[in-house]
C-alpha positions as CSV (number, residue, x, y, z in Angstrom):
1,X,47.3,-47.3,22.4
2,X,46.9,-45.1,25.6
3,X,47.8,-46.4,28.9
4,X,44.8,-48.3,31.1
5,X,43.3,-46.1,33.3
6,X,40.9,-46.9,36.5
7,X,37.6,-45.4,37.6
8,X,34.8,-46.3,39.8
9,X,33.8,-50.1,38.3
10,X,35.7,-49.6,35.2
11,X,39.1,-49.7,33.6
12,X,39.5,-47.4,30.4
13,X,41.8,-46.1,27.8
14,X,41.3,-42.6,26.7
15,X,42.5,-40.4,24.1
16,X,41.7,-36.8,22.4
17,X,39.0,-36.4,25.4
18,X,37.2,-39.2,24.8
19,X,37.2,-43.0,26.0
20,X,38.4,-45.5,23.6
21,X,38.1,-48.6,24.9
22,X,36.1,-49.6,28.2
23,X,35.0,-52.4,30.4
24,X,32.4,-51.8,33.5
25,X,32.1,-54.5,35.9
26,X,29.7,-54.1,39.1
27,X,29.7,-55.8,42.8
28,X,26.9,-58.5,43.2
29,X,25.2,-57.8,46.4
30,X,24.7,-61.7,46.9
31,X,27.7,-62.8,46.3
32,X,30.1,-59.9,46.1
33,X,31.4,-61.8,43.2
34,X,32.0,-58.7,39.9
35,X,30.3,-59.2,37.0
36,X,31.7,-58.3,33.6
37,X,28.4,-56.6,31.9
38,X,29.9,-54.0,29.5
39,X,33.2,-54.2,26.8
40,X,33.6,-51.2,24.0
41,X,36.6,-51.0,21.9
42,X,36.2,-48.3,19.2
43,X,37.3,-48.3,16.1
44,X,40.4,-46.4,16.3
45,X,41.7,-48.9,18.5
46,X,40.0,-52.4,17.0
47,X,42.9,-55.2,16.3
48,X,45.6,-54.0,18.5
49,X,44.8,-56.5,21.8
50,X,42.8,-53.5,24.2
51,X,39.8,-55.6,24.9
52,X,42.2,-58.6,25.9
53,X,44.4,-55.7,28.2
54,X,40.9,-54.4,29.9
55,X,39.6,-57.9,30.4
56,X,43.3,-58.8,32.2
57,X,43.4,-55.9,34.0
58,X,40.2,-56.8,35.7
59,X,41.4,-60.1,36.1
60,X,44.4,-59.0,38.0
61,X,42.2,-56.8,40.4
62,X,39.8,-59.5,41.1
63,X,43.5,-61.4,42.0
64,X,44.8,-59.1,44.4
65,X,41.2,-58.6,45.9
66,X,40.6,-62.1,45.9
67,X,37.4,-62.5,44.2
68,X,35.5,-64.0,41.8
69,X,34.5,-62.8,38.1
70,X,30.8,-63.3,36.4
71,X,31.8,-62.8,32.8
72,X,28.1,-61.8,31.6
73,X,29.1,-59.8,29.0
74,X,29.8,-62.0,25.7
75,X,33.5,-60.5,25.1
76,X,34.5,-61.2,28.2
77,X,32.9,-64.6,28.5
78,X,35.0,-65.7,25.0
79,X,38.2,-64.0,27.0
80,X,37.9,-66.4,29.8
81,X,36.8,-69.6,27.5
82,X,40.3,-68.6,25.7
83,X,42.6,-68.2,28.5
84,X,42.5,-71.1,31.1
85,X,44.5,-69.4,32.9
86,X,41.7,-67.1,34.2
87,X,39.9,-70.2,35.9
88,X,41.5,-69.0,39.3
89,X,39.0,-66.4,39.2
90,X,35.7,-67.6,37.0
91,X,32.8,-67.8,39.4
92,X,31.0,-71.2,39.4
């Protein structure tokens, strides 16, 4: 598995050209709260733990930016029912 890149509302891993796994997230103009809407994993990298690593990464911005995640998308609404740990950052 490729190293976790960062792009303009989305962290990504790429390989051979392409991206492999990805998770967009976009600024709510109400709130300026992010909100998870997208998660891809493809096929070559499916069981090895990237959708986990993309959802954490986000985490860890929205921790160092200090705000708060809308998991909309259903990947990364099961991430943050699994790890309680994430609660620091859920929206409510």
């Amino acid at each position: 598995m490729g190293q976790i890149e960062q792009g303009e509302g989305r962290f990504y891993i790429a390989g051979d050209g392409k991206d492999l796994a990805e998770i967009t997230y976009r600024t709510e103009e109400a709130t300026g709260n992010w909100v998870i809407d997208h998660t891809f994993v493809s096929e070559d990298l499916r069981g090895q733990g990237a959708g986990e690593k993309l959802v954490r990464a986000v985490v860890d911005k929205a921790r160092a930016e200090q705000v708060k995640i809308v998991p909309q998308c259903p990947y990364a609404a099961h991430q943050f029912k699994k790890h309680a740990e994430y609660g620091d950052v859920l929206s409510s």
